[in-house]
N, C-alpha and C positions, 0 to 999 in steps of 0.2 A: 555652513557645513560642507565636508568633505563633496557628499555627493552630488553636491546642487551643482560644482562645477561637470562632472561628468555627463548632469542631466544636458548641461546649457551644452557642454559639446557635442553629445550624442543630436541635440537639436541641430544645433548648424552645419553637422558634418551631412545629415537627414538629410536638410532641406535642399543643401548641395548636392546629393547625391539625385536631387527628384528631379533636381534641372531647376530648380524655381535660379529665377536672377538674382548674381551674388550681391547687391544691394539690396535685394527684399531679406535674402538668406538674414546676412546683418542686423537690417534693422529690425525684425520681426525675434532676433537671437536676443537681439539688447533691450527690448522692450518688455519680452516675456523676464527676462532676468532681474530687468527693474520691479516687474509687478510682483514674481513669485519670489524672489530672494533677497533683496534691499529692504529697506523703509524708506528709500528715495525716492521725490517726488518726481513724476514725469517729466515735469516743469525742467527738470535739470538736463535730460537729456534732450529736448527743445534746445536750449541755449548753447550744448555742447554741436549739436548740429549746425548751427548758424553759426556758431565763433569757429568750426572746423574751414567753414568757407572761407571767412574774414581772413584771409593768408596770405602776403604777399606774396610767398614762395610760389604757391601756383600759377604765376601770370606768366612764370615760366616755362611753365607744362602748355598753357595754351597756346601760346605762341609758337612753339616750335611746334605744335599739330598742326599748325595752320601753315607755317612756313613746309613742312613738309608735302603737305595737302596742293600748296600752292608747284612746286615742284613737279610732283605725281601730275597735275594736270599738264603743266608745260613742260618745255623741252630739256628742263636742267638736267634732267634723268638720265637720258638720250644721248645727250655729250657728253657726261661720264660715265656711260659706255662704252660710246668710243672709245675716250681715252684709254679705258682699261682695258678694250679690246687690242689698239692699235701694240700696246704694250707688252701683250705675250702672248695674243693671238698664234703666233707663229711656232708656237712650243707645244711637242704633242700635249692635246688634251687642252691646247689653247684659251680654247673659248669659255670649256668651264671655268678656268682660271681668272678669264677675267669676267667670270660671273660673280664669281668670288670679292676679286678687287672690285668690283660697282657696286659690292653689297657693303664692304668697308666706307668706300667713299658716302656712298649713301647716305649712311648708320653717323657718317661723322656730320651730317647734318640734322635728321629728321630725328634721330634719338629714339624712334618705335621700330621694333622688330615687325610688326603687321603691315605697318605702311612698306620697310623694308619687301617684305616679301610679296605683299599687293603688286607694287611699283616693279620690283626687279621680276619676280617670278613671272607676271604676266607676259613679259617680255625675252626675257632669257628661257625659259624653257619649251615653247615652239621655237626658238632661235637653233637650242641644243637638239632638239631631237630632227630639226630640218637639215644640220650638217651632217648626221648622223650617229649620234651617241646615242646608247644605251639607255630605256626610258628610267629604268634604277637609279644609275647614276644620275641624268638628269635632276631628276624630283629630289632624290638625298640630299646632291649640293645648295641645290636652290631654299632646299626648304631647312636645311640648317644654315646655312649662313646668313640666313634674315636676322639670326642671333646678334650681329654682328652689329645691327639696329639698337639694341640695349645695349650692347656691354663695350662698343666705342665712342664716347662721350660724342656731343652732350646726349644723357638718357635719364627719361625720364625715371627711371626703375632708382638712379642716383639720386635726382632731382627729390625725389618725393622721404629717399633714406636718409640726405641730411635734412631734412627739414622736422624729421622727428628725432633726431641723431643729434642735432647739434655739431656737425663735424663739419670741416670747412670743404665747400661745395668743387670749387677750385680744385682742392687737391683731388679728392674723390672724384673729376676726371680726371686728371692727369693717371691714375693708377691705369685707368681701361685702355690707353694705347698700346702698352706692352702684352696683355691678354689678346687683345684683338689683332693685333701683328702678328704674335703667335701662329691662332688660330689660322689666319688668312695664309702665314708660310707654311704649316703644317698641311691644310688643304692642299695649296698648291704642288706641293710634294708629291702627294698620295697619290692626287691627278694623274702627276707627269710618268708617277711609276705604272699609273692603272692606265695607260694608253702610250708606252713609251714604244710597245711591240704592236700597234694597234694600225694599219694601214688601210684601212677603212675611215678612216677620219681626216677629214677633209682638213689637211693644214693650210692657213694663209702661210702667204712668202714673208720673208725677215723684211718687215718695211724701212726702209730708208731714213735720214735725218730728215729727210724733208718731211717726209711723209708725217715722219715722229712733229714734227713740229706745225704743220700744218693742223692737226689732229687738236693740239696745246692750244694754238689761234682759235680755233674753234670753240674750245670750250674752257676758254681765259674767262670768261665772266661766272662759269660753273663754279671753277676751281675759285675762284677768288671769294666764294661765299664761305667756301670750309675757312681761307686764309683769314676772313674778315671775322670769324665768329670765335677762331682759337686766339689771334692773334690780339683780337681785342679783348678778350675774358682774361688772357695770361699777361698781357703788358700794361694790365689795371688802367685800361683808357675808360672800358666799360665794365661793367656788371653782367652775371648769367643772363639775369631778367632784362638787361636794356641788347643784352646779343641778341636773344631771342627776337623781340619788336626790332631790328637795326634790320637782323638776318630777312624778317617776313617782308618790312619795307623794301632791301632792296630787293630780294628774290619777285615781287610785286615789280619794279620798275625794272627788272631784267626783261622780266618773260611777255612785258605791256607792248615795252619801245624798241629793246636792242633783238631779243630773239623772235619777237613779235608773235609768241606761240600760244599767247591769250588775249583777249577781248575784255572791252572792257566788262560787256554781259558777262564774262562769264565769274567775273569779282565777285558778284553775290552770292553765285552758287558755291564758289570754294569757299566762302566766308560763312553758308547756311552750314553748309557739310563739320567743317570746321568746329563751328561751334554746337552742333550736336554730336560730336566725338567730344568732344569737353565735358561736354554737360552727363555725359554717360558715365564720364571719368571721376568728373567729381564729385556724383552722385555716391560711386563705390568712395571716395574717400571719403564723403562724410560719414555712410555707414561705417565703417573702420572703424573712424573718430573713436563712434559714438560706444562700439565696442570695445573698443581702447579701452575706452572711461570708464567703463564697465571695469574690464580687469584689474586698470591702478584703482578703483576705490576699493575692490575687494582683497587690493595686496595679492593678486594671483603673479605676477611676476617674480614678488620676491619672494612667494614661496616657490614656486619652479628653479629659482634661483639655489633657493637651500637646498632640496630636494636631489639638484645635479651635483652641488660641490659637495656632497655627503657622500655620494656613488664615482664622483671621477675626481682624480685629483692629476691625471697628466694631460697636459694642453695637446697632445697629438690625438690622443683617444678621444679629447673634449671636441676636437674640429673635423675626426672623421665622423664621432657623431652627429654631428651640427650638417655636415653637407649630404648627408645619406637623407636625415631629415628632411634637408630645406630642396632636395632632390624629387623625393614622396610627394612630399605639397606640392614641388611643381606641376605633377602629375594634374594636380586636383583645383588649383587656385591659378589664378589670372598673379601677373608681378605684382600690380598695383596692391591688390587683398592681404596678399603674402608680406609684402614690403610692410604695412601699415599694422598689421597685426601682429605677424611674429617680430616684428624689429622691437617694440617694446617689449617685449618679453626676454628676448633673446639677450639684447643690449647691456642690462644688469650684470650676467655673467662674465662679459669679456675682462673684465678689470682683477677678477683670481685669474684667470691664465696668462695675464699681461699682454691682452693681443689687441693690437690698435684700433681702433675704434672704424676709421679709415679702411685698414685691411679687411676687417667684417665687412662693412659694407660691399667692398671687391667681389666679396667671397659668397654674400649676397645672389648679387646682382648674376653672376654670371651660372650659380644657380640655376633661378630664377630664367632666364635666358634659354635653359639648354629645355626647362620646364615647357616651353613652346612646341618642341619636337618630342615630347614622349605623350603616347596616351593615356589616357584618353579627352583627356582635356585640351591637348595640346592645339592649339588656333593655326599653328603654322601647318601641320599635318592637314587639316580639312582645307586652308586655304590653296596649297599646292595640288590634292588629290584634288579640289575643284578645276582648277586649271587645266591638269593632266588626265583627268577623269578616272580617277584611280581611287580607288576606296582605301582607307583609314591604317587596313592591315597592310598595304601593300606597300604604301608610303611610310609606316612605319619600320618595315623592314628596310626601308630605302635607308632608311638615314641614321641605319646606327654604325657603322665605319665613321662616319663624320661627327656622330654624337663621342665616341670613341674618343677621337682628337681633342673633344672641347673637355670632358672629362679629364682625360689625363694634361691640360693646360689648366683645367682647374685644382688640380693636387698638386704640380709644381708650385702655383700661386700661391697655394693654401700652407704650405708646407716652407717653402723656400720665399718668404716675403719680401724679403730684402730685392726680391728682379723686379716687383711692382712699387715698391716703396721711392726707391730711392730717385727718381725724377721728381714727387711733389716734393720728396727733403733739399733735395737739389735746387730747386725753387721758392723754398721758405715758406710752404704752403703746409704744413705738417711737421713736427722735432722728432 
């Protein structure tokens, strides 16, 4: 019956709203919906919980938490700071800029927005406000360009979209560099204007070739983990899943022997840590799953499905509603929740507006992404206001000039496909 789904929504959106954890939210939504609205035996969603784990696709998501983890503890961080410091330090507004760039470099390694903002924020923003910029500015850029963690490959937010997508993984990065280059030149822009008259701001001097290169010597072993991770996923020597374990192994033999910025004590604790961000994570996916399962046996997809192509029939109005939505939810849901529940629903409809399977995803993810800096949900807002000791409202006002940018990079996307398409077609990874 009609209403039983409204009840099961009103439950979950409840139990969200009370703070319970979105894995209990889940599986307490799918369990009541099995008892009071199926004739299906519990027994089924038992099975659907344990075959959610059974995935190889997730060996991917772990791994690059741990290579990221591993990271955040040593010094890989650190030197690609530098580098992005040495880089445009010297341009009003410098330093934020190459907060910016280390959040890019970053994000093309560890694929989370939180570790992103963890890692860079703890460190760039006493950085910024010790040169002295403006604590606003500060916190806005920091706390939105952790975005840059999700939506510049590898991320997990992708990771997890084709794995119930069926869409080829490869391509689905290759779309996120042109978003996230964007994003990062759009920043940089705004910076240079929002400090070009600004004489309080402590510029470094235009460093020299040496300097520049000095800087590159230093963190050759940094830079060669991004080269090692695109360049083998894209030149099919390896697989996502075998980048990931190559990536954690050598960042592991970097930070042991050549930077020496770990112990070997301290391998168990990034390896505890590690795998209790896993196990967090993939708790919420099997709740999903089990949700999921829920909705395809009661054919709620396909009726949501009828329901929108009976009410819109042009693809422009079909995808500003789609991102106004998956905007809302950010507000309210983690990417993982979001990815795993509305993708199956969602996914059905793309095929009457003729819009790539691939592009959604894009359009997804970067969503999903900006979802971090809006409240009240937003993780990246509380993890920055802890740093800067700035309450929720204040950092939210911080960061909508920057939420601003990613917005309007996400309606070009969304709108004009062909700027993020054409690199996977250009590489035979997508027709």
């Amino acid at each position: 019956m009609e209403w039983s789904y409204l009840i099961i929504l009103l439950i979950l959106l409840g139990t969200m709203a009370a703070y319970v954890p979105v894995f209990m939210c889940l599986f307490f939504t799918t369990v009541l919906s099995f008892l009071f609205f199926t004739d299906l035996p519990l027994l089924l969603l038992a099975q659907t919980l344990f075959r959610s784990m059974d995935n190889f696709a997730l060996v991917v998501v772990l791994f690059f938490i741990l290579c990221g983890n591993i990271m955040t503890a040593g010094s890989i961080v650190e030197k690609l700071i530098k580098v992005a410091n040495i880089l445009v330090s010297w341009l009003p507004g410098g330093l934020g800029m190459a907060g910016v760039l280390a959040c890019g470099l970053f994000g093309a390694i560890s694929g989370s927005t939180v570790a992103t903002v963890v890692a860079l924020g703890g460190f760039m923003i006493p950085a910024l406000l010790k040169n002295g910029y403006d604590e606003k500015y500060t916190l806005g850029v920091m706390t939105s360009s952790g975005n840059l963690g999700v939506i510049i490959p590898p991320s997990i937010s992708m990771i997890l979209y084709s794995m119930i997508s069926n869409t080829s993984l490869e391509g689905l990065f290759l779309t996120g560099f042109v978003p996230g280059i964007l994003i990062i030149i759009a920043t940089c822009i705004y910076t240079y204007i929002h400090f070009r008259k600004d004489t309080t701001i402590l510029r470094m001097p235009v460093p020299s070739a040496k300097e520049v290169l000095l800087a590159l010597k230093d963190a050759i072993w940094s830079i060669m983990l991004i080269i090692i991770i695109f360049g083998g996923i894209f030149s099919g020597v390896f697989t996502a899943n075998e980048a990931a374990v190559v990536a954690c192994v050598y960042a592991f033999i970097i930070e042991l022997f050549i930077h020496k910025a770990l112990k070997l004590s301290d391998v168990k604790k990034i390896t505890i840590s590690s795998a209790v961000t896993s196990a967090s994570l993939l708790i919420i996916v099997a709740g999903a799953t089990c949700f999921g399962r829920y909705l395809t046996l009661e054919n709620i997809p396909g009726k949501v499905t009828e329901a929108v192509l009976s009410n819109i029939q042009s693809p422009v109005v079909f995808l500003l509603v789609i991102n106004i939505l998956l905007l809302i939810v950010g507000m309210f849901m983690d990417v993982v929740s979001a990815t795993l529940i509305l993708g199956p629903v969602l996914l059905p409809m793309l095929g009457a507006f003729n819009i790539d399977p691939v592009h959604f995803g894009l359009i997804m993810t970067v969503n999903m992404a900006i979802g971090y800096c809006t409240p009240p949900m937003g993780v990246s807002l509380y993890i920055a206001g802890s740093i800067g000791n700035r309450d929720l409202i204040y950092v939210s006002k911080a960061v909508v000039p920057f939420i601003a940018i990613q917005i309007a990079v996400l309606l070009m996307m969304t709108y004009v496909p062909d700027v993020v398409l054409w690199l996977p077609r250009v590489l035979g990874f997508i027709h």
